[in-house]
C-alpha positions as CSV (number, residue, x, y, z in Angstrom):
1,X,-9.6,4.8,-16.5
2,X,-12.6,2.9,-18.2
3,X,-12.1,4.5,-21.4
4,X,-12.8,2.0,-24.0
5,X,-10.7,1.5,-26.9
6,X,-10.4,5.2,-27.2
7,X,-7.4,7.4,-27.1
8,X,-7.4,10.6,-24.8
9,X,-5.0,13.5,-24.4
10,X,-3.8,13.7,-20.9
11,X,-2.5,17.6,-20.5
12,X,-1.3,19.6,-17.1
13,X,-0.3,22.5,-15.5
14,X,3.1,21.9,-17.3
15,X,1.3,21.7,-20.9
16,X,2.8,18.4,-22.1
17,X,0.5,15.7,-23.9
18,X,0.7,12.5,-23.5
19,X,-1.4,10.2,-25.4
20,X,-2.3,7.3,-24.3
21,X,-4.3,3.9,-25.4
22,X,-6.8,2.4,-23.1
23,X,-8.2,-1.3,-23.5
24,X,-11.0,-2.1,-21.3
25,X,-9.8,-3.1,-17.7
26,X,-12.4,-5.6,-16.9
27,X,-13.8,-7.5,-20.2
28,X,-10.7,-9.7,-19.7
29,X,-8.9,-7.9,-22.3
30,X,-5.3,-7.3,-21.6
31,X,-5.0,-3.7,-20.5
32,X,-2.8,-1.7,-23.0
33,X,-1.2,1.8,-22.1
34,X,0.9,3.5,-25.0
35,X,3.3,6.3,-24.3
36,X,3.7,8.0,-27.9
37,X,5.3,11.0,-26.4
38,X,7.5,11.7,-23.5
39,X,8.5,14.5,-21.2
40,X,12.3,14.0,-19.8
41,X,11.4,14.8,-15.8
42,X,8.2,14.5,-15.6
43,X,6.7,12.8,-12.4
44,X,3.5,11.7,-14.7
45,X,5.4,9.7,-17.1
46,X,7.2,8.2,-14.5
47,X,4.0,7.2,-12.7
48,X,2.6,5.6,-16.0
49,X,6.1,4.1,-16.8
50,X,5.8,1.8,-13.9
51,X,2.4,1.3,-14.6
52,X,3.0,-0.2,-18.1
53,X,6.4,-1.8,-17.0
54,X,4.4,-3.6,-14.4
55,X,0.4,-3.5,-16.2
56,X,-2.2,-2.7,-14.5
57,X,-3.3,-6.5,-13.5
58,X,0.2,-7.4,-12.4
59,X,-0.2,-4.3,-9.9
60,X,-3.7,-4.9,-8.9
61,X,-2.8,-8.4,-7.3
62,X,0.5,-7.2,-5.8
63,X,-1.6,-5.0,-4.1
64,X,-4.6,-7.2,-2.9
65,X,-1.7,-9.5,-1.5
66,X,0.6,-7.2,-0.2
67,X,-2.6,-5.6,2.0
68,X,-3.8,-9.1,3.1
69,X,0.0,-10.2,4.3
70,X,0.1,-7.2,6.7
71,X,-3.3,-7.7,7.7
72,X,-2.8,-10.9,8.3
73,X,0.7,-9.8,10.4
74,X,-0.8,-7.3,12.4
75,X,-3.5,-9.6,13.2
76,X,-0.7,-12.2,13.9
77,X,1.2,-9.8,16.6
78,X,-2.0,-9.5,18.9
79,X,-3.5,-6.5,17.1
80,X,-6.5,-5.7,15.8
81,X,-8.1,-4.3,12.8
82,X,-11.0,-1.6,12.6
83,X,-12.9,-2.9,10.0
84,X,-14.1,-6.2,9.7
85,X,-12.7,-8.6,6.5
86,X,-15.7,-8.6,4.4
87,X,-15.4,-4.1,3.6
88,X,-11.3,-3.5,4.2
89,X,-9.7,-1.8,1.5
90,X,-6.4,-2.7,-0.1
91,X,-5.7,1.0,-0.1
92,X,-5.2,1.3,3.6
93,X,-5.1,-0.5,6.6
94,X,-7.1,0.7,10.2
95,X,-5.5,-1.0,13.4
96,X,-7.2,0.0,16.7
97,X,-4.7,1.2,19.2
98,X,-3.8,-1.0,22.1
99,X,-5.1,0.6,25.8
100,X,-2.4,2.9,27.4
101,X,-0.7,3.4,23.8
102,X,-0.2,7.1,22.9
103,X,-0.9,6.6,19.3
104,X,0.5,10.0,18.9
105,X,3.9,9.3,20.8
106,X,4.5,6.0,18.6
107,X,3.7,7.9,15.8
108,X,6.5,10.2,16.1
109,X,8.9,7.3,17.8
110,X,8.2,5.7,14.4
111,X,8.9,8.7,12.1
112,X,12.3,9.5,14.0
113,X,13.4,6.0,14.8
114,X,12.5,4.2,12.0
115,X,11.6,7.0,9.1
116,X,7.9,5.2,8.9
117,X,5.6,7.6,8.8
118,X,1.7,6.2,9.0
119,X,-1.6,8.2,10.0
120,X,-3.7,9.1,12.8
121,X,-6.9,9.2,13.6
122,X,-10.3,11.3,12.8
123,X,-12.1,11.1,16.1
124,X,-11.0,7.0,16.8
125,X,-8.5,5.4,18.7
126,X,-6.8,4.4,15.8
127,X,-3.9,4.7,13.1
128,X,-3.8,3.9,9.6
129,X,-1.0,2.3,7.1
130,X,-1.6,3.4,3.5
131,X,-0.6,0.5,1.1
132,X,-0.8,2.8,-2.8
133,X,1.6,2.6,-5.7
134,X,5.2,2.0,-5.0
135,X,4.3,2.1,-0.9
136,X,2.9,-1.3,-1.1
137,X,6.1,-3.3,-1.7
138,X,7.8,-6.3,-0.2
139,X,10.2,-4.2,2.2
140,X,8.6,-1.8,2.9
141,X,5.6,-3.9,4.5
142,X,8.6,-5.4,6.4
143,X,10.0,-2.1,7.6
144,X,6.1,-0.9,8.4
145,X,5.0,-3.7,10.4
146,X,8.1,-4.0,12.9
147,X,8.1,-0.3,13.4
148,X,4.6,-0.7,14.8
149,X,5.6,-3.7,16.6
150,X,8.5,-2.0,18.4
151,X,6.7,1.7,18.8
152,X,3.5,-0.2,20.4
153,X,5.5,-2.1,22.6
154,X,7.4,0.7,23.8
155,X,4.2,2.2,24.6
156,X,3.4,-0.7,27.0
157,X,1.4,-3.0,24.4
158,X,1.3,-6.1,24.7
159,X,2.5,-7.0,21.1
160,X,4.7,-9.9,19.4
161,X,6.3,-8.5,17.0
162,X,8.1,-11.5,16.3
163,X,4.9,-13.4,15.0
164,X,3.7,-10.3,13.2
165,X,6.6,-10.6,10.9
166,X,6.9,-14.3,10.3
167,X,2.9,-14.3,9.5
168,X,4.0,-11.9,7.1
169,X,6.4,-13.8,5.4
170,X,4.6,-16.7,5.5
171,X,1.7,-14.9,3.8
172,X,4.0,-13.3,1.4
173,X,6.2,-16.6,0.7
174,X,2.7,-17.9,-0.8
175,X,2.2,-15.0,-3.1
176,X,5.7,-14.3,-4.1
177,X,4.5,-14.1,-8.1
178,X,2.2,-11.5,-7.4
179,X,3.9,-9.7,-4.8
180,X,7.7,-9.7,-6.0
């Protein structure tokens, strides 16, 4: 998306045009998104709709805070992260699975008891939260983050969930303009 001040025609599959106006995202300019031209229904204008309704800087910070609170609760309920502070992305979240937790089994306990679904591992005894776009909000961090609690623990992990989630708020209660 680092454009310029140039206009570009975005087309699809579906044929429909929409033109849009980028400003530069990181000369400190404001970042400016035009719709002149809209499809009723279409899933890409709604993505860019709440992408200008909320600009691109607004959603940036919500999701560099909204990653660090549940970090920072899952850290908080006796977990721990894969990757070390300095390289995590905001993008998604790597917790190392406790010993004598069937990642797999709390997987599903999560997806049919809660209707959390998160990710499994590529060879490494971990899983993985994704935190992109409209995922990466307030509640759903909430809803996220006990389900883990609760599907580790009934795994046998020694977890407190309890602490998770008050970290969380506490991280979140400090951000609440960028998060909210």
């Amino acid at each position: 998306m680092l454009l310029g001040n140039r206009s570009k025609s975005i087309q699809g599959p579906s044929r429909i045009g929409v033109w849009m106006s980028f400003a530069p995202i990181y000369s400190g300019q404001s970042t400016l998104i035009t719709i002149r031209r809209r499809s009723r229904g279409s899933w890409r204008y709604e993505a860019l709709r709440l992408i200008c309704d909320e600009t691109l800087e607004r959603r940036f910070a919500r999701h560099e805070h909204c990653s660090l609170a549940l970090q920072h609760g899952i850290e908080s309920m006796g977990l721990k992260l894969m990757a070390p502070s300095s390289i995590r992305l905001n993008s998604v979240v790597a917790i190392e699975v406790p010993d004598g937790v069937d990642s797999e089994r709390a997987r599903n306990y999560m997806s049919s008891r809660f209707k959390v679904e998160i990710s499994g591992d590529f060879g490494l005894n971990i899983v993985r939260i994704g935190q992109m776009g409209e995922q990466c909000r307030a509640p759903n961090l909430f809803r996220v983050l006990h389900a883990l609690g609760v599907a580790f623990a009934k795994e046998g992990a020694c977890v407190d969930t309890s602490a998770g989630m008050a970290a969380l708020e506490g991280y979140m209660s400090r951000y609440v303009d960028d998060i909210l």
